[in-house]
C-alpha positions as a printed NumPy array, in Angstrom:
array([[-125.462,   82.221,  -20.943],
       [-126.208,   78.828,  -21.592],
       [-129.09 ,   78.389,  -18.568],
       [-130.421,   81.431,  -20.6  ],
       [-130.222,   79.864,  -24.177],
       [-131.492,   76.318,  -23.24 ],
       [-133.893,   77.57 ,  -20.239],
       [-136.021,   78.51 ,  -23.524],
       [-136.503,   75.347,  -24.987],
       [-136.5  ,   73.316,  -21.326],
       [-136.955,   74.131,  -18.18 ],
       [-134.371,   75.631,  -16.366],
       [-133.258,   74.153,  -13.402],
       [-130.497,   76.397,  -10.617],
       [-129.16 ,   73.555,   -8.974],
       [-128.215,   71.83 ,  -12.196],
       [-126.716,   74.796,  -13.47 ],
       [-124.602,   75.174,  -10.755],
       [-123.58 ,   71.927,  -10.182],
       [-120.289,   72.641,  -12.942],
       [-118.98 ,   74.836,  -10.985],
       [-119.337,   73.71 ,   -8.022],
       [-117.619,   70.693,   -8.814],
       [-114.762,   72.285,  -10.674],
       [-114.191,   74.713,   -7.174],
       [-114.042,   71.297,   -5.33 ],
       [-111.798,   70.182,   -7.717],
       [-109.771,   73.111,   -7.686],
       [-109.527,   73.179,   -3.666],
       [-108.292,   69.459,   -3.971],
       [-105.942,   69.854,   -6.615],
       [-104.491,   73.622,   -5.532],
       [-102.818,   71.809,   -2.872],
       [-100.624,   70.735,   -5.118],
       [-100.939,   72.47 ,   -8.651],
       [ -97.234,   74.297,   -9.747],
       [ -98.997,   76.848,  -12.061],
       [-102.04 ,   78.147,  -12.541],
       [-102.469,   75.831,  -15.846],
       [-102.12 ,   73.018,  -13.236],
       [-104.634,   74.321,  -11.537],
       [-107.172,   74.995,  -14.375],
       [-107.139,   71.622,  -15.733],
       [-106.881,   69.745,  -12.598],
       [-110.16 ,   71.5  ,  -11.799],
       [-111.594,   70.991,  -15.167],
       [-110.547,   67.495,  -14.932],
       [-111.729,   67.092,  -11.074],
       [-114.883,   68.513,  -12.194],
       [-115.183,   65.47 ,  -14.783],
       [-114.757,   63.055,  -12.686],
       [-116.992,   63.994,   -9.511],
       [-119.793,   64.452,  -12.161],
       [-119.095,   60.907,  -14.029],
       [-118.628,   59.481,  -10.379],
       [-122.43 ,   60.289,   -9.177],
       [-124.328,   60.255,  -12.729],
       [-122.616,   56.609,  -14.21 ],
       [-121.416,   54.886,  -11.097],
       [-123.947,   56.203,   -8.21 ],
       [-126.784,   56.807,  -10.053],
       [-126.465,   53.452,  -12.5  ],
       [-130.013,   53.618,  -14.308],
       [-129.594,   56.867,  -14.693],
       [-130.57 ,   58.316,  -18.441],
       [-129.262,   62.074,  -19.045],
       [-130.012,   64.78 ,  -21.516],
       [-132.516,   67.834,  -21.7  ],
       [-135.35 ,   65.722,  -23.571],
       [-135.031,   62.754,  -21.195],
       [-137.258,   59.917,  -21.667],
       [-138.149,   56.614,  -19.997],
       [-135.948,   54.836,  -22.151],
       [-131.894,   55.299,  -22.892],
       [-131.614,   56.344,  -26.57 ],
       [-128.937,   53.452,  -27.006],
       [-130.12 ,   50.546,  -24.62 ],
       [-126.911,   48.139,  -25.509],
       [-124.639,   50.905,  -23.848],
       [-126.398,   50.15 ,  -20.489],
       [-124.655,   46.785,  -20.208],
       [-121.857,   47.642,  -22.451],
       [-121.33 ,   50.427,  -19.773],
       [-118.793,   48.089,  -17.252],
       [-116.457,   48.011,  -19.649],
       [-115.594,   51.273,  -18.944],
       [-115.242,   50.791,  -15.118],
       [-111.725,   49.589,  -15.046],
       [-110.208,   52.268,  -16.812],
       [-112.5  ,   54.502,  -14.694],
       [-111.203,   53.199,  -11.198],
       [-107.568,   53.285,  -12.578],
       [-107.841,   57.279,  -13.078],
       [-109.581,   57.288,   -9.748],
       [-107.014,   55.796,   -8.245],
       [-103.899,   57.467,   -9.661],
       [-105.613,   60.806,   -8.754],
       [-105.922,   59.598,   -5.442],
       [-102.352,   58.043,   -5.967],
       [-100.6  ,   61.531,   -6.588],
       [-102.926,   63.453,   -4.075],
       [-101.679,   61.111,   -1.427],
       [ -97.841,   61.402,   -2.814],
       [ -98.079,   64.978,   -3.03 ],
       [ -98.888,   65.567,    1.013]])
């Protein structure tokens, strides 16, 4: 529905619109190794999904400026260095997932 309603006003592009899911079915693989319920599961692959998107868009793709009406220019430049400060906290939840994936086997 929503490559429908925004494919109206932009173009509509298949391999973005698939990229969601496909990273919340990675995520779910990963974390239904280990998930005790079906909620588990669920947000584990929302939250997987989350972070495998943030991972190549903010840290792999650094100059990177999002959005459906993307221009040359960020809409907030100061975030672009302000960005790093959000790195630590970022590793930390990559690491604790990592953490209890590796203390789960």
């Amino acid at each position: 529905m929503k490559g429908y309603k925004d494919g109206s006003v932009t173009r509509f592009y298949p391999h973005k619109f698939v990229r969601s899911p496909i990273n919340g079915a990675i995520g779910g693989l990963i974390v239904s190794l280990h998930a005790g319920g079906l909620r588990f599961l669920v947000l584990g692959a929302i939250a997987c999904e989350r972070m495998l998107t943030e991972l190549f868009f903010k840290v792999l793709r650094p100059g990177y400026v999002g959005g459906h009406f993307r221009s040359t220019d960020p809409a907030h430049p100061e975030w672009m260095s302000r960005r790093r400060l959000f790195i630590v906290p970022y590793l930390l939840t990559w690491v604790l997932f990592v953490g209890l994936w590796i203390a789960g086997r």
